[in-house]
N, C-alpha and C positions, 0 to 999 in steps of 0.2 A: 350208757348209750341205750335208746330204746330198743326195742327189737322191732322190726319192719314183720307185715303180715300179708300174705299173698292169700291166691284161691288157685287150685290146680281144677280143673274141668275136664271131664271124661267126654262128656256132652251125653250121659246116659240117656238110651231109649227102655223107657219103663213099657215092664208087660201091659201089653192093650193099647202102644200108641205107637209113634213110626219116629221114622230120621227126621222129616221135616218137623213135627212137636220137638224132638228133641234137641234140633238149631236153633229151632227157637228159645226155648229154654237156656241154651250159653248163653243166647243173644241178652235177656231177659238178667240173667247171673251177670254179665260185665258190665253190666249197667247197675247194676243193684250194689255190686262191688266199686263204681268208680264213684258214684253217689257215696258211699260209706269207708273213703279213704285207704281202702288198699292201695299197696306199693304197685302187683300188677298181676293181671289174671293168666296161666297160662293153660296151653290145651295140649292135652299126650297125646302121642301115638300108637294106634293098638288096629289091628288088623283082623277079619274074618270075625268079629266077635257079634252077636247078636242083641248084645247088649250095650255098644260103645259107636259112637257117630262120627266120632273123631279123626277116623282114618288119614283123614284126606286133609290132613292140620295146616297147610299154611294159606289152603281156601278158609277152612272156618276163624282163622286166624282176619282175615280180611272182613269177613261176616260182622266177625264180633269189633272189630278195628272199624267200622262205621258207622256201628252202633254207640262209641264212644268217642271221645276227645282228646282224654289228657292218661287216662291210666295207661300204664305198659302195659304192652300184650306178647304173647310172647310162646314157645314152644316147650312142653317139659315133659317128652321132650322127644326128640326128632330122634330115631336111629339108626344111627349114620351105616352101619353095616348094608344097610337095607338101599341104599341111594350112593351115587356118584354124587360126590361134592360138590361138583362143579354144581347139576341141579339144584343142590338145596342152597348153593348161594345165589345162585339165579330167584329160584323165588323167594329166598330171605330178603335179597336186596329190594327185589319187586315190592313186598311189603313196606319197606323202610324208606322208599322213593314214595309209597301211599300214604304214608303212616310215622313221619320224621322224628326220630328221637324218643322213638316207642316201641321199637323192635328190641328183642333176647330172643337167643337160642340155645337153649339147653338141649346139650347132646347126652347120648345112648348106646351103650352097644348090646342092647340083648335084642331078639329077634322081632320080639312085640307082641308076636303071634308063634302061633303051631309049624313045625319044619314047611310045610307041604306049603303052605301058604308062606312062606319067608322064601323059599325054592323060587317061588312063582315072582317073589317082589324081585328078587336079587338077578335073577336070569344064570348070574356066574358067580356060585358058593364058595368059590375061591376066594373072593371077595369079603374078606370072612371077619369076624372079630379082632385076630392076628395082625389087621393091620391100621386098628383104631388111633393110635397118636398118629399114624401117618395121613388116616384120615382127615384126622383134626389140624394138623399144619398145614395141608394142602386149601382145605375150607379158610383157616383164617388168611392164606396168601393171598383168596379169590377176592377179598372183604380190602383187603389191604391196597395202597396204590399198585398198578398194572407193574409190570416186570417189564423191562425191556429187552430182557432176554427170554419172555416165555409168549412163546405162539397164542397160549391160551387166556380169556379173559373171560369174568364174570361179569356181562352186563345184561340188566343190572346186576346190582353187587360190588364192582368193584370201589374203593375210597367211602366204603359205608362203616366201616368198624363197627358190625354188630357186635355188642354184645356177647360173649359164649358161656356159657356158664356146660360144666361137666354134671351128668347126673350119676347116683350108683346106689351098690346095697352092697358094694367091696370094700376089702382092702386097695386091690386092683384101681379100684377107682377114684379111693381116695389119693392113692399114688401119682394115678399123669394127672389128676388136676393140680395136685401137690408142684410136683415136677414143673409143670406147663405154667404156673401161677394162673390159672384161674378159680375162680368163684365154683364152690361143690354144693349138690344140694343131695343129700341122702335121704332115700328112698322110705323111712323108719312108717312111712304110715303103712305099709304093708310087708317091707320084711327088717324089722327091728335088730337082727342079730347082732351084728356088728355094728351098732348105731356109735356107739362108746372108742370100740379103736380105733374103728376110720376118722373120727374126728379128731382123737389123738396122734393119728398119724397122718394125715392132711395139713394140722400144725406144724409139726416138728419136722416133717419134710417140703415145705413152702417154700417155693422159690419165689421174689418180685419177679414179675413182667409187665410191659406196659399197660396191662387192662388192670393190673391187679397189684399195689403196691405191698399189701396185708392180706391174708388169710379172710376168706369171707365164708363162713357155712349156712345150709337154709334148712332146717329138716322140715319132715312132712308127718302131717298128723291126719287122722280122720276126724271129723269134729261134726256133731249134731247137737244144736241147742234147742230147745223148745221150752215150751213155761214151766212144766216139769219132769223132774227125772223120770217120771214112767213115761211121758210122750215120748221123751228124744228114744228113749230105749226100744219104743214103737215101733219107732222112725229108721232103726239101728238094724232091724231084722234084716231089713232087704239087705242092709250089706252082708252081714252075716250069713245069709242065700249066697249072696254071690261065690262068697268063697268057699262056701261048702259046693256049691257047684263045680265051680274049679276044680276042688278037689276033687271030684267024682266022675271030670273031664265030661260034663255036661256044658254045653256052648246053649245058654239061653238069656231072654230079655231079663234087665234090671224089676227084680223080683218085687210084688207089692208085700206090704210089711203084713207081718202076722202078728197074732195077740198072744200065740201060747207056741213058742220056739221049740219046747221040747218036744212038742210032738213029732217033728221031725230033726232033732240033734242028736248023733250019737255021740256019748262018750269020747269016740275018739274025734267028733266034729269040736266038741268043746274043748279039747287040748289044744287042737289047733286054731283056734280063735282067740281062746285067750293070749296063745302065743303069738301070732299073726296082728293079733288088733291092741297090745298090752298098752301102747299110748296115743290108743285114742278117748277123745276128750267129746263125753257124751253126758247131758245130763243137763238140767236147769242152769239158771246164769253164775249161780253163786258156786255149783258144783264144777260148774266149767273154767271157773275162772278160779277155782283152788288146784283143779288141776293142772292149768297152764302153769299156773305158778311152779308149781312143781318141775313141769319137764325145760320150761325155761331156764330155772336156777341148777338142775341139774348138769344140764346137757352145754352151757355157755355157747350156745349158736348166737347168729348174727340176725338171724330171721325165719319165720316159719310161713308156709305154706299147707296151707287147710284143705283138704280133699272133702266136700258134703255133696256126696252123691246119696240124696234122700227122695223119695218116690214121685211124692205129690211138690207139685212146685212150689206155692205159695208155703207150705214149712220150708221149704230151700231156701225161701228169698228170705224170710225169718230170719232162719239161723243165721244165712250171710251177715243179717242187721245187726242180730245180736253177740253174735261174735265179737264183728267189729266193736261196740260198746267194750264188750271185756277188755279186748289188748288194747284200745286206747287209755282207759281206765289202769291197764298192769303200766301201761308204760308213763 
């Protein structure tokens, strides 16, 4: 079976430009991707951050969803702790009444953002993690035909069968999608730990349900291609900022790329990058495309999803291109 290839989108605002450059720029990526046969473009959610547009995902989801025709669009992913269900099937459906047969939603439960601002989304932290599968039955009820024993309805929303896919970097996680039969897509392009048992246990605890007769997995990679290995490695810094930012609990714009990293990498910055970033797929097309091979035949998933948050757009739109060439060529 081939492997199916997506684009995850941050909607990065790079240092020196704003929100609107940066809507545009997804706008510009789902087009670039629906032109070059992805399966479907999705946009995360992330909160308070200086560097991400995304927030407010099932607007930019409509943005990028009329910029387009035929590619899925989709969320990866919404996190449900942060929202009442009912809401986000109210505007899932809204989409999929816009947008027929092109809606996914990939669920979440980490907070997205920093406490102070997840306090602010949530209104009632009781609301919490703890009650994520019940979350998630309540959501697919809203999707499903009306009850006629319940007061409450999704419209829109209701008799839409979106799509759900569960997202994670758990065992946890691999478990209720396990449990629930649905479709998992782990997290590996940024915390790899558990990439290996969650997948083995996502298997071997799979129940059918009607969205999901088989086990479906999607992992996620970072991927920058350029013409060659020292460009894409260019290209690569700014992520490499990013997360050394993070690490330093620095809240700043998508970093422009540098020529000589070490002058600002400690020791202990490059233990955790290597760790952090160990299967991403960065490098000219020949090296990108030995590498996929690799994490493909290792990992036996069902599909991957490409995260290139890289500075300047027009190498963005690139890579998108040349990507695509690779895994149509592996597959």
């Amino acid at each position: 079976m081939p492997i199916l290839y997506s684009l995850l989108d941050l909607a990065p605002i790079s240092e020196g430009s704003g929100v609107k450059d940066a809507l545009e720029n997804s706008r510009k990526m789902a087009v670039q991707a629906e032109q070059d046969g992805y399966e479907r473009v999705w946009l995360a959610e992330h909160h308070g951050m200086r560097g991400v547009a995304s927030s407010a995902t099932s607007v930019v989801l409509s943005h990028i969803g009329h910029a387009t025709s035929s590619i899925k669009i989709g969320a990866g992913g919404i996190m449900l702790p942060n929202h009442s269900p009912l809401v986000i099937a109210e505007q899932f459906g809204t989409l999929a009444a816009l947008f027929p047969e092109r809606i996914e939603l990939g669920l979440g439960r980490a907070p997205g953002t920093d406490m102070a601002t997840a306090r602010a989304l949530r209104r009632n932290l009781q609301s919490d993690v703890d009650n994520y599968p019940q979350d998630i039955r309540e959501l697919q009820s809203y999707f499903d035909a009306p009850s006629e024993t319940s007061p409450i309805m999704a419209i829109p929303g209701q008799n839409t069968h979106i799509p759900l896919w569960l997202l994670g970097s758990s065992l946890y996680s691999a478990q209720v999608a396990a449990k629930m039969g649905l479709p998992y897509s782990f997290a590996s392009h940024f915390a790899p730990e558990h990439l290996f048992d969650a997948i083995s246990v996502y298997r071997d605890m799979f129940t059918p349900s009607v969205q999901c007769a088989e086990p479906k997995v999607m992992a996620g990679v970072m991927v920058v291609v350029a013409d060659t290995d020292d460009e894409a490695e260019y290209w690569f810094t700014s992520v490499k900022q990013q997360f050394m930012n993070m690490r330093r609990g620095l809240n700043k714009p998508f970093a422009k790329p540098v020529k000589d990293l070490s002058q600002i990498c400690t020791a202990e910055d490059e233990f955790m990058l290597a760790n952090v970033l160990r299967y991403a797929l960065v490098g000219s097309k020949n090296t990108v495309a030995e590498r996929l091979e690799q994490f493909a035949s290792s990992t036996t998933i069902d599909e991957i999803i490409v995260s290139m948050p890289i500075f300047d757009i027009d190498a963005r739109l690139k890579s998108v291109n040349l990507f695509a060439d690779i895994a149509a060529k592996a597959n």
